[in-house]
Backbone as CSV, one residue per row, in Angstrom:
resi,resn,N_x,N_y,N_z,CA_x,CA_y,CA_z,C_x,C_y,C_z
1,UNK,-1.546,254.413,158.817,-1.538,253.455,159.909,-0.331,252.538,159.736
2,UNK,0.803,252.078,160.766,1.753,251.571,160.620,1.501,249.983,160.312
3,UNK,2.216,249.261,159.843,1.471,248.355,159.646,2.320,247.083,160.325
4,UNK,1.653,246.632,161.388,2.299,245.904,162.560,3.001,244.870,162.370
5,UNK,2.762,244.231,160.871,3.434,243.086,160.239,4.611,242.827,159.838
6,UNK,4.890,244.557,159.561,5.791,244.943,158.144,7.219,244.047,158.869
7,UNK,7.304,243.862,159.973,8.919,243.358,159.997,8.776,241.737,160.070
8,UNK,7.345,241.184,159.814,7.550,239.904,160.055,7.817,238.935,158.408
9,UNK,7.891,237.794,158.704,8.300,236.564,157.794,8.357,235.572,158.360
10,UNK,8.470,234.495,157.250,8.353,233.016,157.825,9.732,232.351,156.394
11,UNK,10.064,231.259,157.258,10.807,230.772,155.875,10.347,229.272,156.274
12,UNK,10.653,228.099,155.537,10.352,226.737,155.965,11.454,226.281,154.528
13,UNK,12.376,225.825,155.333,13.866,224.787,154.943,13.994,223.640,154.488
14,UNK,12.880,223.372,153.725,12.946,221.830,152.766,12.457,220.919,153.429
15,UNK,12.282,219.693,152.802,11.499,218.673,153.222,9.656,218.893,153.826
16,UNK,9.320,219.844,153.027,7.790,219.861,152.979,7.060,218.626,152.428
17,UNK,7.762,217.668,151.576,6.960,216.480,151.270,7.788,215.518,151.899
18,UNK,7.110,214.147,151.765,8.169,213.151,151.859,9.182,212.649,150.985
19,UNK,8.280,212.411,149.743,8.943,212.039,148.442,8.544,212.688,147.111
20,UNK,8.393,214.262,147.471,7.668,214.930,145.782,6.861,214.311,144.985
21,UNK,5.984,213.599,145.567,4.705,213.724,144.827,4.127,214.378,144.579
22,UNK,2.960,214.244,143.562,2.300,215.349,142.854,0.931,215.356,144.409
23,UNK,0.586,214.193,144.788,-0.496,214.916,146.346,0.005,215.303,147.079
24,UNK,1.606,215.140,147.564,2.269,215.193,148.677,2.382,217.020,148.223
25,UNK,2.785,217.443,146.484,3.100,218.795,146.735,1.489,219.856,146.867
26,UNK,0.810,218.666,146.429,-0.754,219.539,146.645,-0.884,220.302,147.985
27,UNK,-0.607,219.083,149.021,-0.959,218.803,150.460,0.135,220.267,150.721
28,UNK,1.386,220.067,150.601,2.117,221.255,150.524,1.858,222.785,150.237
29,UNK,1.107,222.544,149.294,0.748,223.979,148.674,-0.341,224.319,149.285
30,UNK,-1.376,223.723,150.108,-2.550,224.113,150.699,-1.892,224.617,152.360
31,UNK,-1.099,223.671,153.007,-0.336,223.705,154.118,0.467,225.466,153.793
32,UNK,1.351,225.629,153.253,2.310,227.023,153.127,1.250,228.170,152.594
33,UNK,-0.187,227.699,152.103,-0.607,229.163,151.683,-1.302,229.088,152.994
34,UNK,-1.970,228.447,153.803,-2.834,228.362,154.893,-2.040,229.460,155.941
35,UNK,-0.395,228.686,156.100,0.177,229.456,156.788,0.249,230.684,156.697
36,UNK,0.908,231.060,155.581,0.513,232.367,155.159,-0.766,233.396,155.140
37,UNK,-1.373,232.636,155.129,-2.929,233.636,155.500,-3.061,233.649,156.941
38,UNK,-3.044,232.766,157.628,-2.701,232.860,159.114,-1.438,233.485,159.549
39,UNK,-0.784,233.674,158.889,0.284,234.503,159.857,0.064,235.950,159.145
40,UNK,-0.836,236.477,158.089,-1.333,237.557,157.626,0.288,237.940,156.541
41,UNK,1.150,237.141,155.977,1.807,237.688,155.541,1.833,237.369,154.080
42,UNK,2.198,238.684,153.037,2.301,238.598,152.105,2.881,237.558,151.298
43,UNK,2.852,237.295,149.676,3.539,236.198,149.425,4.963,236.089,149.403
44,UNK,5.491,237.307,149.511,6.906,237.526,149.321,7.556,237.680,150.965
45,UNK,6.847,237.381,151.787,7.268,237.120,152.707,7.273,235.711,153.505
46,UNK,7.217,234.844,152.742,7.153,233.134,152.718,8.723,232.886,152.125
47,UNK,9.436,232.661,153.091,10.607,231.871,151.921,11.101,230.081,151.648
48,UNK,10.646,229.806,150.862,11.459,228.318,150.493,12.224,227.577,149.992
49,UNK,12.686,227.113,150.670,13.974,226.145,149.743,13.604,224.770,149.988
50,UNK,14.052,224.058,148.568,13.413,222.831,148.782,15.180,221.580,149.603
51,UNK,14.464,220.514,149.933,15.144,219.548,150.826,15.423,218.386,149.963
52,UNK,15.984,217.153,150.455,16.087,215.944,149.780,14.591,215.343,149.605
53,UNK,13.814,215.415,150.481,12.715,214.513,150.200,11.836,215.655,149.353
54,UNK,12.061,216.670,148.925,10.924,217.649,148.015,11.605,216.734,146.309
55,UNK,12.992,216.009,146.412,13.309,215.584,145.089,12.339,214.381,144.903
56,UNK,11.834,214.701,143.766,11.067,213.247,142.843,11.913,212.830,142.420
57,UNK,12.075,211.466,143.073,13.476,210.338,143.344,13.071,209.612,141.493
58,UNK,11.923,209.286,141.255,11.876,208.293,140.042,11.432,209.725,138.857
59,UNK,11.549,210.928,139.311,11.496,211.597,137.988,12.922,212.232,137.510
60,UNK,14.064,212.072,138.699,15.107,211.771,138.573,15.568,210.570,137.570
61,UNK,15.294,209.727,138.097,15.743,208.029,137.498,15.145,208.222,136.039
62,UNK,14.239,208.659,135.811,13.684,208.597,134.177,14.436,209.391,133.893
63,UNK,15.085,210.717,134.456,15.853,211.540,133.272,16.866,210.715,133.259
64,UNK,17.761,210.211,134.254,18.577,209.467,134.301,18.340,208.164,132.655
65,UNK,17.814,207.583,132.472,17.129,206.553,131.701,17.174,207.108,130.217
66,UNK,16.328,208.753,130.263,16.536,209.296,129.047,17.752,209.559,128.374
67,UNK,18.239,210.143,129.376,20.031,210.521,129.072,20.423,209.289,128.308
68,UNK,20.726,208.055,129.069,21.251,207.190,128.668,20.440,206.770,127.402
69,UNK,19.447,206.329,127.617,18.892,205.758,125.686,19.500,207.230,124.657
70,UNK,19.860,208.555,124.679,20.291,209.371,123.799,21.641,209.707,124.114
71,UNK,22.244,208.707,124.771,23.665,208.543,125.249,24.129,209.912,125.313
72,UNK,23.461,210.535,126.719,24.156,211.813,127.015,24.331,211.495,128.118
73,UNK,25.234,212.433,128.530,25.537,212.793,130.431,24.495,213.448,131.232
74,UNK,23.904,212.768,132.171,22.994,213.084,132.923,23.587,214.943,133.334
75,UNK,23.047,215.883,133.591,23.250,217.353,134.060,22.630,217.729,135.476
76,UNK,23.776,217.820,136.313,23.559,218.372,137.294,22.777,220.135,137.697
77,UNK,22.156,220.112,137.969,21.305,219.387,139.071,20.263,218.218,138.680
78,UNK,20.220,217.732,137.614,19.367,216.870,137.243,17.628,217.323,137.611
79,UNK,17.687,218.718,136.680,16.313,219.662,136.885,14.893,218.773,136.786
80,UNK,14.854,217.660,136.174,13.431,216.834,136.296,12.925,216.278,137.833
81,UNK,13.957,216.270,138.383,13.516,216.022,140.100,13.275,216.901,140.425
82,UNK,13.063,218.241,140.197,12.789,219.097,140.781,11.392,220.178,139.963
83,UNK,11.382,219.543,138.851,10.025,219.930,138.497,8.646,220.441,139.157
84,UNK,8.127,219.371,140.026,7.140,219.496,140.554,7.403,220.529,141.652
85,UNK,8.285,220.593,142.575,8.787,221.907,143.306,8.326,223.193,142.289
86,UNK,9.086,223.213,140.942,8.930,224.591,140.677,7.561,224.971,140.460
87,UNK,6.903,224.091,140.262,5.712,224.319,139.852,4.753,224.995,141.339
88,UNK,5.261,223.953,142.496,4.977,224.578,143.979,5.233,226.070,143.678
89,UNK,6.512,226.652,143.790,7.248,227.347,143.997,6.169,228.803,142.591
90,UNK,6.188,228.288,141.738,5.580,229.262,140.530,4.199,229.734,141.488
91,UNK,3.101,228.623,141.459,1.844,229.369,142.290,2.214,230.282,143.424
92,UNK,3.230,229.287,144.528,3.285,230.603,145.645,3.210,232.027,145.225
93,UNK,4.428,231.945,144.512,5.051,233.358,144.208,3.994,233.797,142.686
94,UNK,3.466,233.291,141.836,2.408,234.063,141.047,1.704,235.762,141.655
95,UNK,3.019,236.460,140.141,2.416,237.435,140.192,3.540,238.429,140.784
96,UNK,4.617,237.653,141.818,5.664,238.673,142.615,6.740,239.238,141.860
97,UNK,7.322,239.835,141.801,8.493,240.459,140.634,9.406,239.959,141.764
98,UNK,10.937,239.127,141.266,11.801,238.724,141.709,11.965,237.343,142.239
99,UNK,11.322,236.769,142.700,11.478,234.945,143.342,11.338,233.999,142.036
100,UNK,12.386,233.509,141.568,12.389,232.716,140.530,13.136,231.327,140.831
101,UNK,12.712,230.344,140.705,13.080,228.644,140.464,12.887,228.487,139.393
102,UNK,13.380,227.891,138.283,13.373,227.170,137.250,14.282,226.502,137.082
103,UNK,14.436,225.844,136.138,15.588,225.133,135.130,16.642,225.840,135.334
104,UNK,16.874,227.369,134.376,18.316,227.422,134.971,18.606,228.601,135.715
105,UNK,17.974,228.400,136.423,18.133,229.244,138.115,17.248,228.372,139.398
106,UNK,17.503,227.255,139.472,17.065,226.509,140.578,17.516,226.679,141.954
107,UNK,17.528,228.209,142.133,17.343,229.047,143.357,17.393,230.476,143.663
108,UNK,17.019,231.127,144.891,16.386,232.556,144.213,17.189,233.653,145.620
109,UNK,16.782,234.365,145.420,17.004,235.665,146.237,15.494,236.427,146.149
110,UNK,15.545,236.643,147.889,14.234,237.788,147.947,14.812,238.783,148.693
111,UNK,14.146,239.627,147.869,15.171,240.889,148.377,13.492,241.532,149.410
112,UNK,13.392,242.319,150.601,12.921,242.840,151.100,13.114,244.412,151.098
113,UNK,12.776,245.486,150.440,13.424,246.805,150.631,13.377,247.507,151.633
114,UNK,11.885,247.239,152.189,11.648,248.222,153.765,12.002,248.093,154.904
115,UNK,12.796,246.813,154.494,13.223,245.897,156.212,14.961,246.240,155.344
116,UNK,15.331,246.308,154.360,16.694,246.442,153.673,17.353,245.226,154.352
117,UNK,16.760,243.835,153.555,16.820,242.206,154.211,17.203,241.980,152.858
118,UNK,18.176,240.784,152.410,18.015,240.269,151.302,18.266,238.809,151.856
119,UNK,17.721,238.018,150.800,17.181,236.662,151.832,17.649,235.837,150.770
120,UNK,18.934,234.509,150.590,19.594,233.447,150.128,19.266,232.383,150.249
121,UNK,17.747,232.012,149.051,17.257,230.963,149.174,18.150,229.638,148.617
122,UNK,19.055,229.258,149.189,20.007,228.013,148.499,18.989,227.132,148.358
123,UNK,19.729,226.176,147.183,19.068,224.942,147.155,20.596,223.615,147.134
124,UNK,20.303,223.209,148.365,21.462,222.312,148.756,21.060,220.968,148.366
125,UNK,20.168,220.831,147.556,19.894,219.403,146.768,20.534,219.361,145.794
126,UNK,21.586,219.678,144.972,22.374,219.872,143.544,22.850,218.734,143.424
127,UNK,22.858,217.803,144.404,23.797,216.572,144.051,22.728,215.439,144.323
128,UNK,21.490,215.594,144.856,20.511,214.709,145.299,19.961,214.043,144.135
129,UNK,19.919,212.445,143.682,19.542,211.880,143.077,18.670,210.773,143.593
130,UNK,18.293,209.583,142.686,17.426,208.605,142.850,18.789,207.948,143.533
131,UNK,20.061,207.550,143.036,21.000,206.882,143.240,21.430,206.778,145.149
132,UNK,21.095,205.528,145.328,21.750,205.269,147.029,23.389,206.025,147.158
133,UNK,23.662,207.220,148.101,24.560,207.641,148.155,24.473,209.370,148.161
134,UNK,23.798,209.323,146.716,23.594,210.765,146.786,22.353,211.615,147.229
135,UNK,22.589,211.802,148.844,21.633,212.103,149.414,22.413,212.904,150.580
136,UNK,22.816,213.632,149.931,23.771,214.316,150.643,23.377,216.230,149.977
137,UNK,23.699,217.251,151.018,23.733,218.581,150.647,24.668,218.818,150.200
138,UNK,24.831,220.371,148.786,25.939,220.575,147.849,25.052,221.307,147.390
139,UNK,25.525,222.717,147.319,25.330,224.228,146.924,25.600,224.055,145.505
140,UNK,26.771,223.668,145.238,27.997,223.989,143.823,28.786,224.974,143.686
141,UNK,29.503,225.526,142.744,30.171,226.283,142.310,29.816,227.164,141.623
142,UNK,28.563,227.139,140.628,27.706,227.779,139.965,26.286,228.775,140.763
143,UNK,26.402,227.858,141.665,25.115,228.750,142.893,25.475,229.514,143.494
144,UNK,26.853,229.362,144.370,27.668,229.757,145.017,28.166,231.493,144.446
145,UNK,28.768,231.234,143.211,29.112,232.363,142.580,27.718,233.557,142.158
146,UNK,26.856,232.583,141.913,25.502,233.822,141.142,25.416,234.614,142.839
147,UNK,25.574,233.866,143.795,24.966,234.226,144.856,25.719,235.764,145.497
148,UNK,27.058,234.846,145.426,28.137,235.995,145.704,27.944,237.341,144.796
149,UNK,28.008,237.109,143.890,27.875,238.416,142.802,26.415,239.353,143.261
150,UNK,25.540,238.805,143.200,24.188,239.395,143.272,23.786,239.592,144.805
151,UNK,24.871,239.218,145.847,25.151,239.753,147.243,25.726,240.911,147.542
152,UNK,26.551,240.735,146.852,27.281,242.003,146.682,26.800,243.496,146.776
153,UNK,25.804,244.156,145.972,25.317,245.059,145.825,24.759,245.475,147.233
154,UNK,23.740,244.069,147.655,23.576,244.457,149.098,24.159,244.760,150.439
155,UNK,25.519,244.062,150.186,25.965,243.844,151.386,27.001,245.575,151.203
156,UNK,27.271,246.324,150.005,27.572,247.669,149.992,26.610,248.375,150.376
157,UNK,25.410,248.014,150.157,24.652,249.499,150.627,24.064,248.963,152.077
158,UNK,24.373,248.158,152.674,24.256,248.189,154.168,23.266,247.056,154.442
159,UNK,22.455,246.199,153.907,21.786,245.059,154.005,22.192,244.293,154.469
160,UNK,21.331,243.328,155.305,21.323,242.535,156.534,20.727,241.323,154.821
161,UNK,22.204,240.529,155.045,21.933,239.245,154.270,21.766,238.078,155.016
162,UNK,20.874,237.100,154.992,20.162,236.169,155.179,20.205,234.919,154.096
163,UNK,21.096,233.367,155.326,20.660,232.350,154.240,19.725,231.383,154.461
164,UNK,18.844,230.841,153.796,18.141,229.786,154.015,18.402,228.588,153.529
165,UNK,18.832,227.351,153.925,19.172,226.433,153.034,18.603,224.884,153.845
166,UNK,18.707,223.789,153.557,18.499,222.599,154.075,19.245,221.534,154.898
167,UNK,20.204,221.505,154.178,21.234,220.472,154.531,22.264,221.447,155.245
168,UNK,22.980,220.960,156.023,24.632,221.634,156.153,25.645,221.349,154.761
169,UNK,25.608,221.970,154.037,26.107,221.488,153.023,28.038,220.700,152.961
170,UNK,28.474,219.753,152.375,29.666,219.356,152.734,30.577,220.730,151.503
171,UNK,31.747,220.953,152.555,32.661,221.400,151.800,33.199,221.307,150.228
């Protein structure tokens, strides 16, 4: 039996919370699986990228705080704001081979084989901090390149590449 779904998906482009809280990502995680069961689609057919307001602005500022009392340089992307996301991001995808957020891959690629889709989940928060100013979109140079490289393969064997991202990112 064909299965009437197979070409569908959903993606949702950041700013699922207001300010990454731990209820705000609850409320989140009940909201995107709901959808998903209502739109009957698998988990790997949900794609997300997180926004400025998915950053935890004061779990930022504490790494910020830590750095400084062990007098280091804060590290971009400044991965503690984005903690609670991955943790979103881990349940969704629990269990899928390929969709990974963490520490040091804080953004992913879903590849689709039967639709031959590969899907560029950016994360254009890389520069988003607690700090007034930086609240602005920025891919990097480091995202940019994994992306290109691991595009590549697809875009030779004939795949329809797809980006998802938040911000318009600045040049």
């Amino acid at each position: 039996v064909p299965d009437r779904r197979r070409g569908r998906w959903a993606h949702v482009s950041g700013d699922v919370t207001e300010s990454g809280r731990p209820r705000q990502l609850d409320e989140a995680r009940a909201f995107l699986t709901g959808l998903r069961v209502t739109l009957g689609l698998d988990p790997g057919r949900l794609v997300i990228v997180p926004g400025a307001r998915d950053v935890s602005r004061s779990a930022c500022e504490a790494y910020f705080h830590a750095c400084e009392a062990r007098e280091r340089t804060p590290v971009e992307p400044y991965f503690p704001k984005l903690e609670l996301w991955a943790e979103l991001f881990a349940e969704l995808y629990d269990g899928l081979d390929g969709p990974v957020f963490d520490h040091a891959q804080p953004w992913t690629l879903f590849a689709v084989p039967e639709l031959q889709v590969a899907i560029a989940a950016l994360n254009s928060t890389m520069a988003v901090t607690h700090r007034h100013g930086d609240d602005y979109g920025r891919i990097g140079e480091a995202q940019a390149s994994w992306f290109a490289e691991r595009l590549r393969h697809f875009e030779e064997s004939g795949w329809l590449r797809v980006g998802v991202v938040r911000h318009d990112p600045i040049p």
